[in-house]
C-alpha positions as a printed NumPy array, in Angstrom:
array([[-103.017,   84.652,  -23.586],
       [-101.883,   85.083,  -27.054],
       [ -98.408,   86.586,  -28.007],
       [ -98.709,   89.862,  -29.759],
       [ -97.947,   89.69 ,  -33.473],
       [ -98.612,   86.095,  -33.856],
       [-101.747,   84.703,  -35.311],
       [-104.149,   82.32 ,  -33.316],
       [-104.283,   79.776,  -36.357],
       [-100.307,   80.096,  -36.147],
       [-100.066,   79.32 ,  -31.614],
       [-101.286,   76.07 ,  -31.265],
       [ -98.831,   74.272,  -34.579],
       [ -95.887,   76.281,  -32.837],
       [ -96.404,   75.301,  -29.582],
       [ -97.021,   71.63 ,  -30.77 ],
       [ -93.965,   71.66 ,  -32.972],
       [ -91.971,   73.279,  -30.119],
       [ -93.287,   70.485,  -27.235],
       [ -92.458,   67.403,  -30.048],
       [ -88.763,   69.115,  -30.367],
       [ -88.625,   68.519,  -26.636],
       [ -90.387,   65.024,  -26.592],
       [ -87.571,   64.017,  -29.58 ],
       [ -84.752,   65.534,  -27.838],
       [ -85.24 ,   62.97 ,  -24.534],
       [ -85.836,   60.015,  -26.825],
       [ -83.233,   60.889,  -28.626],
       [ -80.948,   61.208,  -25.288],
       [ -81.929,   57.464,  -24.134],
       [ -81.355,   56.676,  -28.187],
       [ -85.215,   55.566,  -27.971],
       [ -85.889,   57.574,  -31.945],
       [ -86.717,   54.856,  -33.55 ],
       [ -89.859,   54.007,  -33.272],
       [ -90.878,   57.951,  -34.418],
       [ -88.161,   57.09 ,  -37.648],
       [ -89.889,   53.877,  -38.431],
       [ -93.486,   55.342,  -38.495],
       [ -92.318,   58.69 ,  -40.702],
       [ -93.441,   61.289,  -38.139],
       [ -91.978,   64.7  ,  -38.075],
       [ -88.652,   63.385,  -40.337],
       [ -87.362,   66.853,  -39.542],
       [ -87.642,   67.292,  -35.651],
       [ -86.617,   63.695,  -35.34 ],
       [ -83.709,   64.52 ,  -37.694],
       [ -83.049,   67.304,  -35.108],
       [ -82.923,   66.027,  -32.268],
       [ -81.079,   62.912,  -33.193],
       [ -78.333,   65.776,  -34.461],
       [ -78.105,   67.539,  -31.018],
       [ -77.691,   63.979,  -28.78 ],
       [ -75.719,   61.383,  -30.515],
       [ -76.854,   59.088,  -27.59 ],
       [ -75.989,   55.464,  -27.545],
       [ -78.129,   53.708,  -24.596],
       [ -77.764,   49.799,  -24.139],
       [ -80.957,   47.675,  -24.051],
       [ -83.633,   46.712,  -26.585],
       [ -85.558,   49.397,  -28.133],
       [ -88.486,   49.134,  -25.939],
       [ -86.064,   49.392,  -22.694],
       [ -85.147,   52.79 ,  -24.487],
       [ -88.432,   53.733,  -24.781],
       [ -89.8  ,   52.844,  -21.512],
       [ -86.989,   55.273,  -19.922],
       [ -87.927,   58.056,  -21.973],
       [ -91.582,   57.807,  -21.489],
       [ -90.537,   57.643,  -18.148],
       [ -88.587,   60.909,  -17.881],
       [ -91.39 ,   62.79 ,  -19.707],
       [ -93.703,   62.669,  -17.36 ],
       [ -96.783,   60.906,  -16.004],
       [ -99.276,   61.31 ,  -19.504],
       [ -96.402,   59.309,  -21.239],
       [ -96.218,   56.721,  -18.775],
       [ -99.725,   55.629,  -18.717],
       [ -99.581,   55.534,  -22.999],
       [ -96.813,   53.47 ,  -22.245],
       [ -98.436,   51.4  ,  -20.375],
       [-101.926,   51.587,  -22.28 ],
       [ -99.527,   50.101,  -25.9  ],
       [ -98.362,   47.919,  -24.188],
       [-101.37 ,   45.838,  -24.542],
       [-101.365,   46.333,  -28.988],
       [ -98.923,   43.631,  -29.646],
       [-100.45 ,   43.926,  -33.001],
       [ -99.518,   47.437,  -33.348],
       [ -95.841,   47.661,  -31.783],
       [ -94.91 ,   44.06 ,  -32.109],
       [ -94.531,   41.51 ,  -29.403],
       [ -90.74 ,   42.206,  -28.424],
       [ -91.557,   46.009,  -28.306],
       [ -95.101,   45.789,  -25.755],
       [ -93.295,   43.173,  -23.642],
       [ -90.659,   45.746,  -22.717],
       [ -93.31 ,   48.651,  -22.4  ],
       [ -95.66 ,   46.181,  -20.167],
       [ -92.147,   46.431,  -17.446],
       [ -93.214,   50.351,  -17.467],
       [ -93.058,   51.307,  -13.845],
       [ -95.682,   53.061,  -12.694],
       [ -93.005,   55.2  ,  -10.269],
       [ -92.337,   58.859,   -9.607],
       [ -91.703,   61.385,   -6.838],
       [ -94.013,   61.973,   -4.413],
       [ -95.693,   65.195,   -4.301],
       [ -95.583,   67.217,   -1.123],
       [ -97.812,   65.514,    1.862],
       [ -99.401,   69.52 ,    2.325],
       [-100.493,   69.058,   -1.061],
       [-102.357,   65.839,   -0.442],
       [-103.885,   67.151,    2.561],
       [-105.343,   70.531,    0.66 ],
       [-107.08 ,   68.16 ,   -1.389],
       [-108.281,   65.49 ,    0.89 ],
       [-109.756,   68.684,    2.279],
       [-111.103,   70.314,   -0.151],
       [-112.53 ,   67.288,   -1.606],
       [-114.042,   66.209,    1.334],
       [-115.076,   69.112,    3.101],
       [-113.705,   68.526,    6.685],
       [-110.213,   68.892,    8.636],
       [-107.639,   65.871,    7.641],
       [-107.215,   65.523,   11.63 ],
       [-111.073,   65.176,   11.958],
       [-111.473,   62.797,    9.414],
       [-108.159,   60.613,   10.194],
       [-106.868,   60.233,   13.438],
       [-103.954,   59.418,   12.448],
       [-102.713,   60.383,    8.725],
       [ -99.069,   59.247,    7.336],
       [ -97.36 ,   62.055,    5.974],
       [ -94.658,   59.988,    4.077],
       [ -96.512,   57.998,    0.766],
       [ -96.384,   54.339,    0.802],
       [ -96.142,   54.68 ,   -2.956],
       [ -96.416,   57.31 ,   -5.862],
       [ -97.582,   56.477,   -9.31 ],
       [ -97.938,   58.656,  -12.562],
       [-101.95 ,   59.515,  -11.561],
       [-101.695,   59.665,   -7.494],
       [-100.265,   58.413,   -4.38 ],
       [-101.309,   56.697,   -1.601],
       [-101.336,   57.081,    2.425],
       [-101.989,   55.515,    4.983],
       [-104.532,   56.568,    7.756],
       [-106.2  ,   55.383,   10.754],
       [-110.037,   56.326,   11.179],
       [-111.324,   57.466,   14.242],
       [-112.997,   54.849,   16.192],
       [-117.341,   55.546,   16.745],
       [-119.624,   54.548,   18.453],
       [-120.731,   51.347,   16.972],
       [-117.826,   51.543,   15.222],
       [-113.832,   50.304,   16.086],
       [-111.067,   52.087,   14.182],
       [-109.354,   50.635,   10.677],
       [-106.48 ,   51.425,    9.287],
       [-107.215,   52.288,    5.458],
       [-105.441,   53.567,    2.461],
       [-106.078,   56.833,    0.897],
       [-105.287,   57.422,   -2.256],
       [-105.34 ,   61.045,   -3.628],
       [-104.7  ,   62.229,   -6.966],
       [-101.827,   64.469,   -7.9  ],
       [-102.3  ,   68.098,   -8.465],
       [-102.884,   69.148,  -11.875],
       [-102.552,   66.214,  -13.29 ],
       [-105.726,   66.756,  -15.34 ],
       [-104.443,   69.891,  -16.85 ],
       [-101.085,   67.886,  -17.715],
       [-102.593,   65.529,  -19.147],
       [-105.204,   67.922,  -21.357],
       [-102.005,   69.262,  -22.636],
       [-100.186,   65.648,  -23.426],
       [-103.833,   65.322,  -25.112],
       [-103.353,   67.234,  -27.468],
       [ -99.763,   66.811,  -28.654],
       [-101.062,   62.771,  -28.681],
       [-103.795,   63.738,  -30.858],
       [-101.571,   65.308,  -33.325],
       [ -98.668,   62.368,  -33.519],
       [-101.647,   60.401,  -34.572],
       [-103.055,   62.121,  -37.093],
       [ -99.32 ,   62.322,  -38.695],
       [ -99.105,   58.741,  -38.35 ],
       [-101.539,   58.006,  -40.233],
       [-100.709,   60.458,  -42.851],
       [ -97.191,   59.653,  -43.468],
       [ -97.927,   55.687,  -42.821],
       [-100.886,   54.39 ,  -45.12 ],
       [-100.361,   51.286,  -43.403],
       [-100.863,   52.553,  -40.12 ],
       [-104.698,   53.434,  -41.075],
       [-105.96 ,   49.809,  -40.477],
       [-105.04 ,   50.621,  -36.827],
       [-106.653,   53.585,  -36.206],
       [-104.27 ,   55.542,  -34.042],
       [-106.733,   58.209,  -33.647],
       [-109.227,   56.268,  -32.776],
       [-106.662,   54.348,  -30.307],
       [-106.021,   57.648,  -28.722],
       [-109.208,   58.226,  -27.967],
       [-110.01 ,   54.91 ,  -25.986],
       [-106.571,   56.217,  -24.297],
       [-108.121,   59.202,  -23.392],
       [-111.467,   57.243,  -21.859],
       [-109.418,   55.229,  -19.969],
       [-107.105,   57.893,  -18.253],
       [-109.882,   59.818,  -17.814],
       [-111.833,   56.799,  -16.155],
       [-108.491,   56.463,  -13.663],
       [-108.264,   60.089,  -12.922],
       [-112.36 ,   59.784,  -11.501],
       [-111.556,   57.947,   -8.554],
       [-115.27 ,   57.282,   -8.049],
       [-114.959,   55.082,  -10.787],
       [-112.511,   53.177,   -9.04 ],
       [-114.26 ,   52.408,   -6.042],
       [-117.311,   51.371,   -7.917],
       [-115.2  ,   48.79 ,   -9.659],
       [-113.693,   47.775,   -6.718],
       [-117.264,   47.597,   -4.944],
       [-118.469,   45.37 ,   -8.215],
       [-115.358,   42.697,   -7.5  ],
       [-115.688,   42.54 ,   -4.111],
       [-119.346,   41.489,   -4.756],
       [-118.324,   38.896,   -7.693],
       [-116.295,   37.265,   -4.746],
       [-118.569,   37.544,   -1.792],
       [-117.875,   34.621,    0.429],
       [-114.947,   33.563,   -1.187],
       [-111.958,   33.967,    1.062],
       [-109.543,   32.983,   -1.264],
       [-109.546,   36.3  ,   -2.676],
       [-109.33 ,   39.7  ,   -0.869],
       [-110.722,   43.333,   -2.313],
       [-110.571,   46.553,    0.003],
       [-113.742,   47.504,    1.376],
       [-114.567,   51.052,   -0.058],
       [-115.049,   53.683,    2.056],
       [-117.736,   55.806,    0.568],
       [-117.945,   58.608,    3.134],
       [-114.123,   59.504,    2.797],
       [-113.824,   59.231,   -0.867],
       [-114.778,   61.301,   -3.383],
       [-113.074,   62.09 ,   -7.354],
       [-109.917,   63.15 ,   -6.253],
       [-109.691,   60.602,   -3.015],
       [-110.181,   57.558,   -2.518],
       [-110.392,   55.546,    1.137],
       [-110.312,   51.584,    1.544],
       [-109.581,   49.068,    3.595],
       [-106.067,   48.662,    3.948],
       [-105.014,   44.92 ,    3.073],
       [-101.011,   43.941,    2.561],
       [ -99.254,   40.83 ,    2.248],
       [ -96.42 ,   39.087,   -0.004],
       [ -95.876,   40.178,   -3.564],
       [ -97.147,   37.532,   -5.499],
       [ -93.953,   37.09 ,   -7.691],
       [ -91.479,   37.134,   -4.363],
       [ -90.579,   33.255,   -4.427],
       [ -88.452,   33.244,   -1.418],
       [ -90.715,   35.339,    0.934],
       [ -93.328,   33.12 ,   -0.33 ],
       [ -91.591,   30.108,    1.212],
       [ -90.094,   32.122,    4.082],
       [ -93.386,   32.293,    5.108],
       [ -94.431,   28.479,    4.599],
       [ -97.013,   29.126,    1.597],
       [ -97.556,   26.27 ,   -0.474],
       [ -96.575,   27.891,   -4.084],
       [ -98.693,   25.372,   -5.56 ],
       [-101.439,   26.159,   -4.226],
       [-100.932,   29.948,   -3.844],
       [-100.973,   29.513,   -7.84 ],
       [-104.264,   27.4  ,   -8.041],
       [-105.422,   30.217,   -6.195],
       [-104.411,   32.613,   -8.868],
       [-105.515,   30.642,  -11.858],
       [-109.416,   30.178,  -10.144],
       [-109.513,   33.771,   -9.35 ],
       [-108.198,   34.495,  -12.53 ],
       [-110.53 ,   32.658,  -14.439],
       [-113.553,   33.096,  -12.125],
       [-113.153,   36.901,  -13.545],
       [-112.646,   36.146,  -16.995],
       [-115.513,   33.437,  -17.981],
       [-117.656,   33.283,  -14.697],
       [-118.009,   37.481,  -14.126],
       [-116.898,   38.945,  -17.596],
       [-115.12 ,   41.613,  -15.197],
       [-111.52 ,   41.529,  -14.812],
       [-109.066,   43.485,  -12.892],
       [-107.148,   45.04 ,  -16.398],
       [-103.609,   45.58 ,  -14.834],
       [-102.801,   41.932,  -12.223],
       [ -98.901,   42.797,  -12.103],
       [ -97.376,   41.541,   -9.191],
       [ -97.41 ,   45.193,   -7.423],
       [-100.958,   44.868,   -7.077],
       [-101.136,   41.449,   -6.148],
       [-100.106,   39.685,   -3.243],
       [-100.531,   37.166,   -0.684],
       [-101.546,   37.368,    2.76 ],
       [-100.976,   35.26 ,    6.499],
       [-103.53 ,   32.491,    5.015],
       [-102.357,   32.219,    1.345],
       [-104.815,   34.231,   -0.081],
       [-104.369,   36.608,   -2.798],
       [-105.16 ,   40.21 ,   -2.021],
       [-105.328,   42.899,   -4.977],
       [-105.516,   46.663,   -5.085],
       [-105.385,   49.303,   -7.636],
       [-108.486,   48.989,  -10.213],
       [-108.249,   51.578,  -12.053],
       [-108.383,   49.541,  -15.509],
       [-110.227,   47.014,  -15.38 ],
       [-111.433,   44.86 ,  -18.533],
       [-114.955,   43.577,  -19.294],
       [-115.918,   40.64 ,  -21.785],
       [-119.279,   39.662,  -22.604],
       [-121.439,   36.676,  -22.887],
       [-120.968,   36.228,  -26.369],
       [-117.094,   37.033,  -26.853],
       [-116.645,   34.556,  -23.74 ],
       [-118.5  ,   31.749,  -25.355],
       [-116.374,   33.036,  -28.696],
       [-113.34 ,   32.312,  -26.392],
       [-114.401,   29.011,  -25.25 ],
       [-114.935,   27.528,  -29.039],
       [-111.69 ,   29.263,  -30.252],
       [-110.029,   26.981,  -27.147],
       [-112.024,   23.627,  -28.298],
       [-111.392,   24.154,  -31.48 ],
       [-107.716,   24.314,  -31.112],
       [-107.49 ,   21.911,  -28.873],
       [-108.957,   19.581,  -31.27 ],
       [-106.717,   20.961,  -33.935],
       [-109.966,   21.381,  -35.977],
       [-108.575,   25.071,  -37.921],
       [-111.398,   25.197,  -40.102],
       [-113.466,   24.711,  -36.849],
       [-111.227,   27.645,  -35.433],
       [-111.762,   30.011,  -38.262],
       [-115.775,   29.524,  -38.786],
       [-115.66 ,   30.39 ,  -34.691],
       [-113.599,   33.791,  -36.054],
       [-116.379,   34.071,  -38.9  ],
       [-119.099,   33.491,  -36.46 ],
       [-117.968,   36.252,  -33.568],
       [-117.384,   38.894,  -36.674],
       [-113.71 ,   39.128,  -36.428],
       [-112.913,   37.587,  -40.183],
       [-114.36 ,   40.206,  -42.462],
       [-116.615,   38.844,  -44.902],
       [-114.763,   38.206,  -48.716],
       [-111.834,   36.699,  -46.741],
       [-110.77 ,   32.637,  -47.598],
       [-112.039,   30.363,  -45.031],
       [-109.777,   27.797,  -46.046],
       [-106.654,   30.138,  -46.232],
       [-107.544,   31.579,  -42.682],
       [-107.557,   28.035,  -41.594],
       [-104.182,   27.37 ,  -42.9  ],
       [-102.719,   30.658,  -41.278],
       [-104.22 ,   29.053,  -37.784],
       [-102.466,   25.881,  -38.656],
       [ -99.397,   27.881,  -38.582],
       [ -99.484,   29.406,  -35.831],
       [-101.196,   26.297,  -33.462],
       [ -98.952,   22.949,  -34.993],
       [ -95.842,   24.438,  -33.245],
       [ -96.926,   24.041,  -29.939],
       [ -98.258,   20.254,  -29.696],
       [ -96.214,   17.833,  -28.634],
       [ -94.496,   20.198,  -26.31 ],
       [ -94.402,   20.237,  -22.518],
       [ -97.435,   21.571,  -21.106],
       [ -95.419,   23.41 ,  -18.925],
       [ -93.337,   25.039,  -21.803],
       [ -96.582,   26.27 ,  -23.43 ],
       [ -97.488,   29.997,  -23.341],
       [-101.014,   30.234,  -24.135],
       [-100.796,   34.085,  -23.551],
       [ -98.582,   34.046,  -26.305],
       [-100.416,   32.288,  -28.547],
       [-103.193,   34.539,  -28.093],
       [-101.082,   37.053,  -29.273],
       [ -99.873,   35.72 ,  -32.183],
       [-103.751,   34.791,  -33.484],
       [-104.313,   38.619,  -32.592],
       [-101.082,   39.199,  -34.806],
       [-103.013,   37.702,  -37.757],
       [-105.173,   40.497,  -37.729],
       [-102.872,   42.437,  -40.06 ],
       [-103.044,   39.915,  -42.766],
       [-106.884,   39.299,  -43.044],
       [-107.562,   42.728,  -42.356],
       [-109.344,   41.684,  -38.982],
       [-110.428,   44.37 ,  -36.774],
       [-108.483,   44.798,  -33.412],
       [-110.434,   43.322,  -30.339],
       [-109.128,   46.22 ,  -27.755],
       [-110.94 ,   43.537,  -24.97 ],
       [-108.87 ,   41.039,  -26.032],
       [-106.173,   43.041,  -25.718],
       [-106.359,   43.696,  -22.379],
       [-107.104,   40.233,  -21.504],
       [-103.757,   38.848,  -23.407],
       [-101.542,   41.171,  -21.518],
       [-102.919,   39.548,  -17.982],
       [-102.503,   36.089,  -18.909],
       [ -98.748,   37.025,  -20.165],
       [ -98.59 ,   38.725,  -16.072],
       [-100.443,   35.996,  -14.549],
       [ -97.551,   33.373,  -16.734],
       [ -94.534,   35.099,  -15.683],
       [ -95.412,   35.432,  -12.286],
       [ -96.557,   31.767,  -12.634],
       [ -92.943,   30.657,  -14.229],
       [ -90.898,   32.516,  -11.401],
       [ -92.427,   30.778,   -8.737],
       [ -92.327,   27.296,  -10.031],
       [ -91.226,   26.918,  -13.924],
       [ -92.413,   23.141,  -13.828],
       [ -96.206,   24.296,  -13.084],
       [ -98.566,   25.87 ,  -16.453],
       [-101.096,   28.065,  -14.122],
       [-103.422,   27.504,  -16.682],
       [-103.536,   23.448,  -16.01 ],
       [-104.361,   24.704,  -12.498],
       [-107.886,   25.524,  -13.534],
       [-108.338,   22.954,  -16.006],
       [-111.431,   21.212,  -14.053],
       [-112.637,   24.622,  -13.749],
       [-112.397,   25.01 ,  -17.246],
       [-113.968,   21.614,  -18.154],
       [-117.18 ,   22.279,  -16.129],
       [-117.582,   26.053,  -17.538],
       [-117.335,   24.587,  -21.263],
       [-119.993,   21.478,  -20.11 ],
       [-122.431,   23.864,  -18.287],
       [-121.959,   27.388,  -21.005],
       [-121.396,   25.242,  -24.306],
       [-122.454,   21.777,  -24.386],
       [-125.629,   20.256,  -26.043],
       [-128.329,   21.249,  -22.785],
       [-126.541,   24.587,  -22.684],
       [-126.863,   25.318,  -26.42 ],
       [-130.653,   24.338,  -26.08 ],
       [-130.88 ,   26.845,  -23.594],
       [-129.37 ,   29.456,  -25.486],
       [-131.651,   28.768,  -28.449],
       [-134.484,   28.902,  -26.245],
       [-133.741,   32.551,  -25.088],
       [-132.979,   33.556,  -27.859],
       [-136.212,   32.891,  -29.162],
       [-137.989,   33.719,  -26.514],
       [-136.41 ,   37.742,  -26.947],
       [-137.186,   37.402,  -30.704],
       [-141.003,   36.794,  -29.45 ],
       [-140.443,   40.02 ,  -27.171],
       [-139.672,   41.67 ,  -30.345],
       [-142.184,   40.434,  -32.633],
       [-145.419,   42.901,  -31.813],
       [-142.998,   45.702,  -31.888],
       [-141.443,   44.85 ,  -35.195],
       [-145.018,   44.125,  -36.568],
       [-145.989,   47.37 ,  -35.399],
       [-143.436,   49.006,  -36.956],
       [-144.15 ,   47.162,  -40.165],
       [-147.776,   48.312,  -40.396],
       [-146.796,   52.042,  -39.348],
       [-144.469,   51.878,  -42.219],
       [-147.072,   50.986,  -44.177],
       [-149.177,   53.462,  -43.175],
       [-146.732,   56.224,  -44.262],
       [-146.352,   54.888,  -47.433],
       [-150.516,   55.254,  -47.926],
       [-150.353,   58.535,  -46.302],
       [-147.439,   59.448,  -49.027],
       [-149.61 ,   58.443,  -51.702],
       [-147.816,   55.023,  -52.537],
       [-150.077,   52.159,  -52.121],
       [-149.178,   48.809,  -51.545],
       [-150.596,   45.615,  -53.994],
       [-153.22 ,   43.922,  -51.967],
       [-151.061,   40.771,  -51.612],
       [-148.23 ,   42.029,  -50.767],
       [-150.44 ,   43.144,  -47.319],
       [-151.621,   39.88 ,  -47.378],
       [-148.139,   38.441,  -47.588],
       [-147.506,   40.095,  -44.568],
       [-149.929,   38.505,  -42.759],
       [-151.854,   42.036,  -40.999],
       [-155.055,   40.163,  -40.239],
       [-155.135,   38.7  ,  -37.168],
       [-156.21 ,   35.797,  -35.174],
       [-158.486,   36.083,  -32.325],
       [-155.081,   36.664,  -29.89 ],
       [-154.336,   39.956,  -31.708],
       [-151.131,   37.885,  -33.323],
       [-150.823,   38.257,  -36.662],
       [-150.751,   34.897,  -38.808],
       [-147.183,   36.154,  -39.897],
       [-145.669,   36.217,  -36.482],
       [-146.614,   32.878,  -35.657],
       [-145.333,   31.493,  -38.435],
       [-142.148,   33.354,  -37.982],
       [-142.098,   31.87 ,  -34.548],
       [-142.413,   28.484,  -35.352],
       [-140.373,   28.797,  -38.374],
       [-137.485,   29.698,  -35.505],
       [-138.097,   27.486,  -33.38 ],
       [-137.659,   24.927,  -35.753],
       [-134.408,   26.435,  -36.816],
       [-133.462,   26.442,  -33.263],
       [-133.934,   23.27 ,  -32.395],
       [-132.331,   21.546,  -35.693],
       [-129.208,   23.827,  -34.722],
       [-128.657,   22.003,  -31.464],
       [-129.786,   18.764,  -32.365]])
């Protein structure tokens, strides 16, 4: 309810102003004002607070920041964690500290869990468990998770699952954070011109989709379901089994799988796994996803990857998970031959071709800028070669040619950096990517050489034929309109467009279109 004596077009900038204050004051106490300084917002508040706590923390600035977000609460975790995949925006140094965000709070009271397990599901916790752990196995910024024991059927043995429940309230919380995020943006990009090419409003609202996609736990399980299907009958790789009847939006029940974390070298061995080939393994899987599915799991840090008895990986938590079409993955695979041929003009017509280089732009001086960044790393070690990081710094280019940011791409640089540093701390003399190399090879022969370009060109045709009646249609409905509006059109100019037809109903136009494309077609691959 609204104060008395205070105007409703006056509440909401007060209470905003008031809640940045606060949000300023505990950057200010882990000395993590900066990044508000550099991008001009709210010179005064910042001013403010940087008067009241004199604060000198140690660390880099994105340490400093990745404590504060930390202390303020579960919203400003998960944006944390969500820039920490725009390199491009914060910088590389910057969204490699914020990508070390742990996901990490309290738990919330067990009672609390079991009101909504309840609730949500409609029947006693002791009725649909029969045995429920009151102490969390973890607690993140969105939920927490328990472990249960269903009751054994007939037909049916017990399992021991995970169930994951939401916190409480954390969609109001995060309504609230909304808002205030909503606003920083909006000042960003009035007191930073240059900011405008990023779009921070527009960033916070694919932060918003995505929060709101992890706080509908439905929408986890369904992505969970999807990879588990992806890898049916591969054993190498391990998803929970959903459990439909005991999940719901605010709970979620699966299989319960554990092993090794992934990045625990000495456990690994402890255990006699073959690091090796735990991280062939992890490069397959991790490619399989990328270029084979187009369906990724969006957040593969070692908490949510490990290994089990057999040396196969096991993941949970897919919440965010990233998705890359056809196209952009054939994009992907022509930006990698191209640069491994150290063809850069090849390498920036690929950038042309997949939209990213906006039109008016040099070729040639794109080309050079590739150059630039690619040279460095030939004639290194294999093993001393980041290609996550080169990713990012041919995203990084963005800001020079005024390319627009490929979110997707985003998403899928930050895994590869995860997948490399997990990679490097089990065995530094090993590139994971090298691992899938003959995967690689046979993706590019079967998805872009000369039979699979034919193929391409073929269905691609074969869809324009699909469209040709209706377009036609559309054509002589448009031209019906015009007659009906009085305007008539010159006799050949119908005739141009080819409305009589043969003795098929096709129009003399559309086959010549069609053979007029198939001809293209076919000189393209040949």
């Amino acid at each position: 309810m609204e104060r008395a004596g205070l105007a409703p077009g006056l509440l909401r900038p007060l209470r905003l102003a008031w809640r940045l204050l606060a949000i300023a004051r505990s950057l200010a106490r882990h000395d993590a004002l900066a990044p508000l300084e550099e991008a001009g917002i709210a010179p005064g508040v910042v001013w403010l607070a940087r008067l009241v706590s004199r604060s000198r923390a140690e660390g880099r600035p994105g340490q400093k920041v990745a404590r504060a977000l930390t202390e303020l609460g579960p919203s400003f975790i998960k944006l944390g964690q969500f820039l920490s995949t725009r390199a491009d925006l914060l910088g590389e140094q910057l969204a490699a500290d914020l990508s070390e965000l742990q996901d990490r709070l309290p738990p919330f009271p067990s009672a609390q869990a079991r009101r909504t397990i309840e609730a949500e599901l409609g029947r006693p916790v002791d009725e649909l468990f029969s045995s429920f752990d009151d102490t969390p196995v973890s607690a993140a910024s969105i939920a927490q998770v328990h472990f249960a024991v269903t009751p054994a059927t007939e037909g049916q043995a017990s399992e021991d699952v995970a169930v994951k429940v939401l916190r409480p309230g954390i969609e109001r919380a995060f309504a609230r954070d909304l808002e205030l995020f909503y606003a920083l943006a909006a000042l960003a990009e009035h007191a930073q011109p240059k900011l405008r090419r990023f779009k921070p409003v527009e960033v916070v609202g694919v932060f918003e989709a995505t929060v709101r996609i992890e706080m509908d736990l439905r929408m986890e399980a369904a992505a969970a379901s999807e990879l588990a299907e992806n890898f049916a009958g591969d054993p190498s790789y391990w998803v929970p089994q959903v459990d439909w009847q005991r999940s719901s939006r605010r709970v979620l029940t699966a299989g319960q799988l554990t092993g090794i974390p992934l990045d625990d070298r000495d456990a690994l061995l402890a255990a006699g796994h073959d690091l090796e080939d735990v991280l062939t393994k992890a490069a397959t899987i991790f490619f399989k996803q990328v270029f084979r599915d187009g369906f990724f799991h969006g957040d593969q840090h070692p908490g949510n990857m490990s290994v089990d008895r057999e040396g196969n990986i096991v993941a949970v938590d897919f919440g965010i998970m990233g998705r890359l079409d056809r196209r952009t993955r054939c994009y992907l695979a022509d930006m990698l031959l191209a640069t491994l041929a150290r063809d850069y003009r090849r390498l920036a017509e690929v950038h042309v071709e997949a939209g990213y280089l906006p039109p008016g732009e040099a070729l040639d001086t794109f080309a050079q800028a590739l150059r630039s960044v690619c040279e460095p790393i030939f004639g290194r070690a294999l093993n001393d070669i980041s290609f996550a990081r080169l990713l990012a710094q041919l995203l990084q280019l963005t800001e020079s040619f005024n390319m627009p940011v490929q979110p997707q791409l985003l998403l899928l640089q930050k895994n590869m950096l995860m997948a490399e540093g997990v990679s490097r701390r089990l065995d530094p003399t090993l590139n994971i990517w090298l691992l899938a190399q003959p995967l690689i090879e046979d993706w590019m022969r079967e998805n872009r050489g000369p039979e699979a370009r034919l193929r391409d060109a073929t269905q691609d045709l074969a869809r324009t034929l699909e469209r040709l009646p209706g377009t036609l249609a559309d054509l002589e409905r448009a031209a019906a309109d015009l007659a009906t509006a009085g305007i008539k059109l010159h006799p050949e100019t119908i005739k141009a467009f080819g409305t009589e037809r043969n003795g098929d109903g096709v129009s003399r136009w559309a086959l010549w279109i069609a053979l007029a494309a198939l001809a293209v077609a076919v000189a393209a691959v040949l």
